[in-house]
C-alpha positions as CSV (number, residue, x, y, z in Angstrom):
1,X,-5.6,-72.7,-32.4
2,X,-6.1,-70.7,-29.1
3,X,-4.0,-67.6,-29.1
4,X,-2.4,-67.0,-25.7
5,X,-3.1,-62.9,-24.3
6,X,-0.2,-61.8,-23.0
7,X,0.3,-60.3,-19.5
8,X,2.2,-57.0,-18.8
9,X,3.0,-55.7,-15.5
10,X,4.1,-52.6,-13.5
11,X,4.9,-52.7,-9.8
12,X,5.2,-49.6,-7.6
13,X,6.4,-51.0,-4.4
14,X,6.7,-49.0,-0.8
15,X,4.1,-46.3,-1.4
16,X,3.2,-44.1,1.8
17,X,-0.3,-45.2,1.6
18,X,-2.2,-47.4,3.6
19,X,-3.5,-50.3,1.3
20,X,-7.3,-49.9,1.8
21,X,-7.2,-46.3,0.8
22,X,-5.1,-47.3,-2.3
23,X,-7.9,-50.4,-2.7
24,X,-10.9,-47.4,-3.2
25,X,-8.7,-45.9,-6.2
26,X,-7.7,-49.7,-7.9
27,X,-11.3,-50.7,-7.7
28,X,-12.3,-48.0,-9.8
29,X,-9.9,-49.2,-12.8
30,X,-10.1,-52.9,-12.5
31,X,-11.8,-54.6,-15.8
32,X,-11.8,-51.3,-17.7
33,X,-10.2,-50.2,-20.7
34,X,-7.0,-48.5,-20.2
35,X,-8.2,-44.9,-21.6
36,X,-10.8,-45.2,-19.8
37,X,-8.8,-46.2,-16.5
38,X,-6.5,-43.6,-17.2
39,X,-9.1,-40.9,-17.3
40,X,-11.0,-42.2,-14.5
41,X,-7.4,-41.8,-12.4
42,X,-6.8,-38.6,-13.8
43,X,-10.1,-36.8,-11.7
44,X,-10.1,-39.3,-9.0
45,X,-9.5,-36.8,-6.1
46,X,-7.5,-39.3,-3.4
47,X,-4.0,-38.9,-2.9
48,X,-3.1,-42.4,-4.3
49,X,-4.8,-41.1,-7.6
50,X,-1.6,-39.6,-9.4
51,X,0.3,-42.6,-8.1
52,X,-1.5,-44.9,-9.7
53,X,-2.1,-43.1,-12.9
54,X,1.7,-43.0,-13.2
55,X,1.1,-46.6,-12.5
56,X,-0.7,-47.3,-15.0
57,X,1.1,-45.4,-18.2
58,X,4.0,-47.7,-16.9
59,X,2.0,-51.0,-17.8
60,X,1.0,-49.3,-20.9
61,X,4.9,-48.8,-21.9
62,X,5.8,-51.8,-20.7
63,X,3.3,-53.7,-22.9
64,X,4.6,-51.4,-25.8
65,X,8.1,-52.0,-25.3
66,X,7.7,-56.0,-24.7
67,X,5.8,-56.3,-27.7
68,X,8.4,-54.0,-29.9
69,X,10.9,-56.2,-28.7
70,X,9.3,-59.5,-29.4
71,X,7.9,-59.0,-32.5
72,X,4.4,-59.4,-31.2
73,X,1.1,-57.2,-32.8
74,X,-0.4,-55.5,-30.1
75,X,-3.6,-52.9,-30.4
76,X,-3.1,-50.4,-27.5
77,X,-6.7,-49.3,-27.5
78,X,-7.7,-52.9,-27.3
79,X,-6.0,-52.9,-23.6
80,X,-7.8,-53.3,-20.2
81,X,-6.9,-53.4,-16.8
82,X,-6.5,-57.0,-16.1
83,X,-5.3,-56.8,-12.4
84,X,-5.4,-54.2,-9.9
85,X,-3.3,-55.4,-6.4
86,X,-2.3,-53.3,-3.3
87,X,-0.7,-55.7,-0.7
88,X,0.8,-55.0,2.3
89,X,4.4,-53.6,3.0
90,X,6.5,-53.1,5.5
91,X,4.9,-51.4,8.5
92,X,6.7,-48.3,10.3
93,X,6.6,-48.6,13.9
94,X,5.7,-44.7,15.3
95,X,5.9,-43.3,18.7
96,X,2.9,-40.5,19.4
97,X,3.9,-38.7,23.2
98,X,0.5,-39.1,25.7
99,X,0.0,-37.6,28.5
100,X,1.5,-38.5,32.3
101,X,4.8,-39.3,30.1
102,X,3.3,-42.3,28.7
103,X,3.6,-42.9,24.9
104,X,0.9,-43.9,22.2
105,X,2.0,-46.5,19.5
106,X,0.7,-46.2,15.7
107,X,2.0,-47.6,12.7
108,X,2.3,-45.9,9.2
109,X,1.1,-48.3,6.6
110,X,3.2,-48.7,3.2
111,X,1.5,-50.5,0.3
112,X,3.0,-52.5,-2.6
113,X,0.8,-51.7,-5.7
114,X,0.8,-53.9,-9.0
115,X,-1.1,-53.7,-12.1
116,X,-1.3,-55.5,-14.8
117,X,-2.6,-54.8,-18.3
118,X,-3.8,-57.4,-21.4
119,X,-5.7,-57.4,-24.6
120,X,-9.1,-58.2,-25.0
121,X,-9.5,-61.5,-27.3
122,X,-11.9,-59.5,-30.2
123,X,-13.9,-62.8,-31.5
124,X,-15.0,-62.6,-35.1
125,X,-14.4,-59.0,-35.8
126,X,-14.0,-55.3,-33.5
127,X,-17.1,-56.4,-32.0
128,X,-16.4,-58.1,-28.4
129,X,-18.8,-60.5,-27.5
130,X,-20.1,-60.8,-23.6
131,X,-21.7,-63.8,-22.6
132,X,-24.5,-63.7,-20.1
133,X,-24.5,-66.6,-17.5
134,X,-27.8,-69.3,-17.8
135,X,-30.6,-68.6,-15.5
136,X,-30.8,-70.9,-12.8
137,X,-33.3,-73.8,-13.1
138,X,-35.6,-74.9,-10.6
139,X,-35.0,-78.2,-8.9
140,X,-37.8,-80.7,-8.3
141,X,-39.6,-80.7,-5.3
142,X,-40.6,-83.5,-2.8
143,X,-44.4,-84.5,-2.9
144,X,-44.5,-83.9,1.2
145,X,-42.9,-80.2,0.2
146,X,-46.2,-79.3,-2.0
147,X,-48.4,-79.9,0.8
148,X,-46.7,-78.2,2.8
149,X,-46.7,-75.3,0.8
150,X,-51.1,-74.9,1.0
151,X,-52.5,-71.7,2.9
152,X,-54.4,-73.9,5.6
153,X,-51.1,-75.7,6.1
154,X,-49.4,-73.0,7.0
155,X,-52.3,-71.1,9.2
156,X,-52.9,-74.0,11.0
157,X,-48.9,-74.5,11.8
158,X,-48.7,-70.9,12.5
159,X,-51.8,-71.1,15.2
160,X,-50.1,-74.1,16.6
161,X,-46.9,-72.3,17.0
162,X,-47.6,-69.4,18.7
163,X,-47.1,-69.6,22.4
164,X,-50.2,-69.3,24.8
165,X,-50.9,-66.1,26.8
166,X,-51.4,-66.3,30.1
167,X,-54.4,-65.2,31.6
168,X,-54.9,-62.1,33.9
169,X,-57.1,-61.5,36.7
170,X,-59.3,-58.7,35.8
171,X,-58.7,-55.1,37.1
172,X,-60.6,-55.8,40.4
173,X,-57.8,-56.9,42.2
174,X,-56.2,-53.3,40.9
175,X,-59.0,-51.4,42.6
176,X,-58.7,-53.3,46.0
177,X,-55.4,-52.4,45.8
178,X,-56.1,-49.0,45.3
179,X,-58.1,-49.2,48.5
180,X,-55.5,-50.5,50.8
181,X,-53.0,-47.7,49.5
182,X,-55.3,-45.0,50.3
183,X,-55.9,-43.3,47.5
């Protein structure tokens, strides 16, 4: 029987942030526990920091509440930061005065951020289990490859590669030169 995790969400939409500054503080948290993200938010020194932080005990509520309410068990400390989004908003069209009575255009960026928080699936006990990926196996070469592959193979294609330098007169012709000019 496969247990479903449970999302929960916070959103914190039109934030006076650009969303690439608010990117540098959400890829800090992403995959971590939620202690540890909320430390990590706590002495992150950007301006999106508290924001996020604020962010982030929301989804921790949230996931408290819903599961109150539903009759679900859920371990707090067993939470992480499942997802960690800052999309675009609206953009506000500015008007910057430039010299000669000409104007400069800019636009101030506003982020929607949303986080979402789930449970780690504990397999067998407290003890979570990460699996490491196979190492890759090597595929089966051609018998033409292997030949190509010997040191006098690849000296002799090397040699025949190279481009041909032209040939210079010697430095006579520099010294009859030399002559002519005066010198």
């Amino acid at each position: 029987m496969a247990v479903e995790t449970r999302e929960y969400r916070a959103e914190a939409r039109f934030q006076r942030v650009s969303p690439q500054k608010a990117r540098l503080v959400l890829d800090l948290i992403k995959g971590r526990g939620v202690q540890e993200a909320l430390d990590t938010t706590a002495f992150t020194k950007k301006r999106v920091a508290p924001v996020v932080h604020k962010l982030l005990t929301s989804a921790v509520d949230n996931a408290k509440y819903v599961a109150g309410e539903e009759g679900i068990d859920l371990d707090v400390d067993n939470l992480y930061v499942k997802q960690a989004l800052a999309n675009d908003g609206p953009r506000m069209k500015r008007i910057r005065p430039a010299p000669m009575g000409r104007a400069y255009r800019y636009q101030r960026r506003l982020t929607h951020i949303v986080l979402s928080v789930a449970e780690r699936e504990a397999e067998g006990g407290l003890v979570t289990k990460v699996e490491e990926p196979e190492p890759a196996k090597p595929e089966k070469q051609a018998k033409g490859a292997a030949k190509a592959r010997k040191p006098e193979a690849r000296a002799a294609k090397a040699k025949a590669s190279e481009p041909e330098k032209k040939k210079t007169k010697p430095a006579a012709k520099t010294a009859a030169t030399r002559k002519k000019a005066g010198k």
